[in-house]
N, C-alpha and C positions, 0 to 999 in steps of 0.2 A: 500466171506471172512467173513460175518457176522455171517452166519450159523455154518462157523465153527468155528470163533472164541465163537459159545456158546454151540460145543462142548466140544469144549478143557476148559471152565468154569466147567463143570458140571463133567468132566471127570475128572480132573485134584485133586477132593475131595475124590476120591476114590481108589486115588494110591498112591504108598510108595515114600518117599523124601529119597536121597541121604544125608549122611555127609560126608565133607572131613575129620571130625576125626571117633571116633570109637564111637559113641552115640549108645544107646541100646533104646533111645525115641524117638519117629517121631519128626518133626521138625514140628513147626506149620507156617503156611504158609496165610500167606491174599495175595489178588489180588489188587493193586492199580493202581490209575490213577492221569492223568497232571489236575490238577486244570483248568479250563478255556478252555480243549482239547488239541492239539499240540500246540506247537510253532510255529507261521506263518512264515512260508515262503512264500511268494509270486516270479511272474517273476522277478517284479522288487524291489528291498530290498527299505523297509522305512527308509531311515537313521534316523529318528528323533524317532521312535519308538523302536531301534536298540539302539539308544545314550542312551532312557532313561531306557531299562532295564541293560545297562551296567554301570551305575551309581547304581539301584537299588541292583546289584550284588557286586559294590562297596562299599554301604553302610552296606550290612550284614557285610564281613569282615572286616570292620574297626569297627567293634560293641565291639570290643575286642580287648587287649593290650598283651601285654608281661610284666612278672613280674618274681620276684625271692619267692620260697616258699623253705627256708632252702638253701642247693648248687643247688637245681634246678631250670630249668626254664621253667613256665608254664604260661599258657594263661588262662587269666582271662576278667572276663566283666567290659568295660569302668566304670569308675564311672562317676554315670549321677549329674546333678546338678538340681535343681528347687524346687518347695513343692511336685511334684506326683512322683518325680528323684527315689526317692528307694523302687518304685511300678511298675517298667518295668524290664519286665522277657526279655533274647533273644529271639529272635524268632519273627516272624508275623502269628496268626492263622489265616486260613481262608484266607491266599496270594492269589493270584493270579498265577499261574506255581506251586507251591508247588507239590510234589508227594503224597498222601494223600493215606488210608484204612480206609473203615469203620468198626467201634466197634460196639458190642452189650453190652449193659449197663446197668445192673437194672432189677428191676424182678416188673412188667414186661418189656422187652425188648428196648430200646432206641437206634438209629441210631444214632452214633456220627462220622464225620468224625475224622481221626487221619491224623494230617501231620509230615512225618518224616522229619526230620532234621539233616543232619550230623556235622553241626557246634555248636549245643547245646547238652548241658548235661542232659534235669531235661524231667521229666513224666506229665503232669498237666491237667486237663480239666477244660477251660477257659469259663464261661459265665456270658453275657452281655445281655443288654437288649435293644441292637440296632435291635435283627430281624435279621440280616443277621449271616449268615454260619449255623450250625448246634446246636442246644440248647438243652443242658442237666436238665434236669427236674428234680433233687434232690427226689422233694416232693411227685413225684408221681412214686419214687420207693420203693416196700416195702420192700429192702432189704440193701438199704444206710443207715450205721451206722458205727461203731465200731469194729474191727477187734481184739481180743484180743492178735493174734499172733504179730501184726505190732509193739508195745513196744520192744519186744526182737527184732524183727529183727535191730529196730533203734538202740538198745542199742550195737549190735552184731557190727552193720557197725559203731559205735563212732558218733553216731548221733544222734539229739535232741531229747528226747520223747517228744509227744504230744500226746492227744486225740481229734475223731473227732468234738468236741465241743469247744476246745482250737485253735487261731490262731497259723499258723507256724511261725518265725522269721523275713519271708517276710509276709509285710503287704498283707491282702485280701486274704489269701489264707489261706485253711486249710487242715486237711489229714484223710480226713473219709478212708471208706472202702464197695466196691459195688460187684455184681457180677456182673462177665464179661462171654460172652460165646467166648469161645475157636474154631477158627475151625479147620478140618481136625483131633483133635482128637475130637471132638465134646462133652466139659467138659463146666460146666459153674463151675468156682470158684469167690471167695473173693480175692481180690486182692487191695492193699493201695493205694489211688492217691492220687499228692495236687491237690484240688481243688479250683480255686480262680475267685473270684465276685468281681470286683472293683463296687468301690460305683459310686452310679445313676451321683454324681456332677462331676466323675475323666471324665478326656478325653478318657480312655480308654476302657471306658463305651461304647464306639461309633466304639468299633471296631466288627471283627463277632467272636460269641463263636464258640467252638471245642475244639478237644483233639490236645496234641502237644507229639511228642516222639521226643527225642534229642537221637541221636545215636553216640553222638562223646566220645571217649574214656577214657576220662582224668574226674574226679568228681571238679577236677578245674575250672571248667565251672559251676556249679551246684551251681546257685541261692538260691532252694528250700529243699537242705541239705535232700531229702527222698529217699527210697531204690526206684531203677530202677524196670520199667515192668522185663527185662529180672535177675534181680537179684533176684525180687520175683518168678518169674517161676522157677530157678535155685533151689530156699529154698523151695519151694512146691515138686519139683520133676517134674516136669511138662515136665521141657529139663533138660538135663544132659551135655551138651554141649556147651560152652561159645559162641558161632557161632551165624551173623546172616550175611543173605546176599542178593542180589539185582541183577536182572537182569530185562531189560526192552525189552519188548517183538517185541513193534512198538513206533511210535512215542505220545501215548495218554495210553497203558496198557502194565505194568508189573508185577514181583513177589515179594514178601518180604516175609523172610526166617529167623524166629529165631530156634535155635537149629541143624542147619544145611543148606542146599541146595535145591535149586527145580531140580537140574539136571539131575535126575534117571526118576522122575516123567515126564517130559517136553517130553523127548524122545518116555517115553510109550504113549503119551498123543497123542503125535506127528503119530505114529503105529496106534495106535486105533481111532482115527480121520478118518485116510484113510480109513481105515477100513468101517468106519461109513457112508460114502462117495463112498463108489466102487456101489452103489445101483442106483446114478444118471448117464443118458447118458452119452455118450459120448464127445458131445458136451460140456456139462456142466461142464465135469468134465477136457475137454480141457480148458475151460475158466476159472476155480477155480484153478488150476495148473498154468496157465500161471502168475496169481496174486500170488499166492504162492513164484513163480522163482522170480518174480519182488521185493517183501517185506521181503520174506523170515525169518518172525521174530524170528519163533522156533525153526529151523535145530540146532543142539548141537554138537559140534564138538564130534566126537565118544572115543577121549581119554581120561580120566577117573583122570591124575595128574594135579595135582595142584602145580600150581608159588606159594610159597611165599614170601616176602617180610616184614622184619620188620620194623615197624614205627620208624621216627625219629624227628628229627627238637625240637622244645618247648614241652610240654606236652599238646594236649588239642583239635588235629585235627588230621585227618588221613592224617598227610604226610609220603610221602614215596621219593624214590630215584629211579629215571626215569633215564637210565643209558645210553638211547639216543637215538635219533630222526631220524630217518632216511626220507629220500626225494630220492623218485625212487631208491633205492637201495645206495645211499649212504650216511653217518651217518654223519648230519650235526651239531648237536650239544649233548654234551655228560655229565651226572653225573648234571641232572639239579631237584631240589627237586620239587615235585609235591604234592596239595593238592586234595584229590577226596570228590567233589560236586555233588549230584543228583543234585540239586534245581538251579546249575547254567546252561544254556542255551545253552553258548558257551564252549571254550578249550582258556584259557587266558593264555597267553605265556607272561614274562616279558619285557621289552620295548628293551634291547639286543638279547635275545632270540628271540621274533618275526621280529625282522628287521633282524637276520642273518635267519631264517626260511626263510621268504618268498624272499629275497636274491638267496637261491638253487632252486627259482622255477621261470622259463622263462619267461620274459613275465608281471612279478607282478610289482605292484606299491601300496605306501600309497594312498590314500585318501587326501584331503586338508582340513586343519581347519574348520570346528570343529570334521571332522569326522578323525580324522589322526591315531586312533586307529586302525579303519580299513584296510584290504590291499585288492589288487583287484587280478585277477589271470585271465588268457586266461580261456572262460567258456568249452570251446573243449578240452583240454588239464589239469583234475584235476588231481592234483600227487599223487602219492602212497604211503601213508604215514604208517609205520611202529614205536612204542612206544616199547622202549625193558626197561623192569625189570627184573634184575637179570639174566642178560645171556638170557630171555625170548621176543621174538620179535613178536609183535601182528598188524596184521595189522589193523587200524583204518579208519572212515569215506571215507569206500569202499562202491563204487555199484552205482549205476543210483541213482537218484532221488526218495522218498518215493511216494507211493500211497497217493493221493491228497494234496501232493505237487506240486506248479507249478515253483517251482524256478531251474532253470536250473543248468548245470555245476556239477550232482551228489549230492551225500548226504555232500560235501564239503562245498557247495554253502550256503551263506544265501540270493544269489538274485542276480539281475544283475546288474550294477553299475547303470545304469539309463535306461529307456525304449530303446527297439532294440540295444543294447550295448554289442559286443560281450567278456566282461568284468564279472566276477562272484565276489562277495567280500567272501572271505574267513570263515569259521566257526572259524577259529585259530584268537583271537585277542588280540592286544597288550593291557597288564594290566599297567594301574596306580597306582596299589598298593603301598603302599611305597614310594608314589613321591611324592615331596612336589606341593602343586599345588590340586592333585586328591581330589575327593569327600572325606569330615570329616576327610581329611588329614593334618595334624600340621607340621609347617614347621621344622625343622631339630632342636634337641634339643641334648643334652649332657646327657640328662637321659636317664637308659635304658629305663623305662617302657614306654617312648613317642616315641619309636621305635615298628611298630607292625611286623617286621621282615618276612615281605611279599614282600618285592624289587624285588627279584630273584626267588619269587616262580610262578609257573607254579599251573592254579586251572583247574582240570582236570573234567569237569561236564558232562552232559546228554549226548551228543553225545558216548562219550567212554563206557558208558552202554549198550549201544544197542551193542555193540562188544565184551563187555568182560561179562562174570559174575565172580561178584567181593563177596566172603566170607571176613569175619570182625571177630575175634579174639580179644573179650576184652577185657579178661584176659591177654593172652601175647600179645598183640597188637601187631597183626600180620596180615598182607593185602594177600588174595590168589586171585589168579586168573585163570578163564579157561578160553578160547575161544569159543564164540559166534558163 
């Protein structure tokens, strides 16, 4: 599996991307991976380790409130309080699970990691002088400066000018301008980032530097008020195509797609592998096949349309409308909004919604305090679970168990209820969002904005990638979908 997954790396730079629209420019394409490796699954699930990344997934979205801007209403970041309060960007660089690509930066050349983000808005490369993540070295590139084009483009988007010598409006940060090399077209340009150094005495001085790309739809989120990576490729000519999109390949590498899709490429990649591979025995090539059938990460469904859906709810997340849930064939809960998370772990169903879920499925049961989030499910008998958007029905966390995974009961499972337990606890878990009680939760007020309008939403994360490849539209915020 190894050999060929550094086929299909090396292959995969030298063949044409797909778009769902009508782009006349390649799409540029990085290779990312899970920060930290997969997410453990073991036989038997750690509940205590379980409890505290779902607290940690509760604390991103309550990072952010609902507010009114004019008749509308869009999602905004909390306002923090202390003396460092109006020097924290969203986001965490350098997490732990994060999805992340490395950049090329500077002339000469610097390794940064980038983590994407679908719940922030802003572009930034972040360094500290703790040593940890990935550090960007300003001084020893001889191509960090000044950008002359970046004034009009700020002035164009209604946005502050500054020079790279001038602070942004958010303290620590500023907005030079560096080369970046491009892959897949293989282009090194200039291109504006905020770049922001908190000071030696802040706290946050102590976190790890890297790049961060916010890829959520809405500039209501946007702290650092500067033009986006993809909206300066857009003004360069770079992409022509508002499009960027995500598919995950296994449980540790996927694709990232601005200007289009990996899906034309994956397939060839997919051909030409085998290819590359018909030269070993027999044996061998029974043995690399049988791991193939078992993980299956590349196969592309051979139809070529695309599901869309348009965003809706607040402004400021890619929610959409999940039109209903089906369990072994029949459709148990219907017209429920859905938020899509790479960064989140699990598939969080709201506290109605997950109790009628696992309800249709034989056999299930909650968990007891403190784990009550969780439900359990017979490990023999995992259901068939079907997500339909827009008249479109995709079947989800199908198949046996991943390769070096040991947790039983299919890719369902996150474990067994307790050692030799013929019990699996479910990847579907019930959210606290929106309940008073939950993590950075405020008990029930008469304002809107102390509402963050998350009660009923379903946060659709990592697992459902590996199933679907999902195109982003943020221009007309618009969600497509093919099957995996």
């Amino acid at each position: 599996m190894y050999l060929r997954y550094l086929h299909f790396l090396s292959l995969l730079s030298l063949l044409p991307f797909a778009s769902p629209g009508t782009a006349t420019l390649p799409p540029i394409h990085y290779t990312i991976s899970r920060r930290g490796g997969s997410f453990p699954t073991t036989d038997t699930a750690n509940l205590t380790y379980l409890l505290e990344q779902l607290q940690i997934i509760e604390t991103r979205f309550t990072a952010t409130t609902r507010d009114f801007n004019g008749n509308q209403v869009v999602r905004k970041p909390n306002r923090q309080h202390g003396t460092q309060a109006n020097t924290i960007l969203l986001g965490d660089v350098g997490r732990e699970g994060n999805w992340f690509a490395s950049l090329q930066i500077g002339d000469p050349a610097q390794n940064v990691d980038m983590d994407l983000d679908m719940l922030t808005a802003d572009w930034f490369v972040f360094s500290t002088g703790s040593g940890k993540g990935s550090y960007f070295l300003d001084f020893n590139s001889k191509s960090y400066g000044r950008d002359p084009v970046v004034p009009v483009l700020l002035a164009l988007a209604n946005r502050v000018i500054v020079d790279s010598e001038s602070p942004l409006l958010f303290p620590t940060c500023r907005a030079p301008t560096d080369i970046f090399y491009i892959p897949t077209i293989k282009r090194s340009i200039p291109l504006s980032f905020a770049h922001c150094r908190p000071a030696k005495q802040w706290l946050r001085s102590l976190l790890p530097s890297g790049a961060y790309l916010g890829l959520a739809p809405s500039t209501s989120l946007s702290q650092l008020k500067t033009p986006s990576l993809m909206q300066q490729l857009m003004e360069k000519e770079i992409l022509d195509t508002p499009f960027w999109s995500l598919v995950l390949l296994n449980r540790e590498q996927g694709l990232f797609s601005m200007g289009g899709t990996s899906i034309a490429a994956v397939k060839q990649v997919e051909r030409d592998v085998e290819d590359a591979l018909s030269f070993l025995d027999d044996h061998e090539n029974a043995k690399r096949d049988s791991e193939i059938n078992t993980q299956a990460p590349i196969v592309l469904d051979a139809s070529n349309d695309w599901n869309w859906v348009q965003v809706q709810g607040s402004d400021g997340w890619w929610q959409i409308l999940m039109r209903g849930v089906w369990i072994d064939g029949v459709k148990a809960l219907q017209n429920q909004p859905a938020i899509l998370d790479v960064n989140t772990p699990f598939i969080l169903a709201p506290p109605m919604a997950a109790r009628s879920f696992y309800s249709s499925i034989s056999g299930s049961r909650p968990l007891p305090p403190p784990y009550d989030q969780f439900h359990t499910y017979p490990c023999l008998s995992p259901p068939e679970i079907h997500f339909e958007f827009a008249g479109w029905n995709v079947k989800v966390l199908k198949g046996r168990r991943d390769k070096g995974s040991s947790s039983p009961g299919g890719r369902f499972s996150l474990g067994r209820m307790e050692s030799g337990s013929g019990y699996c606890i479910g990847t579907i878990v019930e959210s606290r969002l929106g309940v008073a009680g939950a993590v950075n939760e405020k008990e029930p007020s008469s304002g809107f904005s102390n509402m963050n309008g998350l009660a009923d939403v379903w946060i659709i994360g990592e697992p459902f990638f590996r199933d679907v490849q999902v195109a982003f539209d943020w221009k007309a915020k618009k969600v497509g979908m093919q099957k995996v």
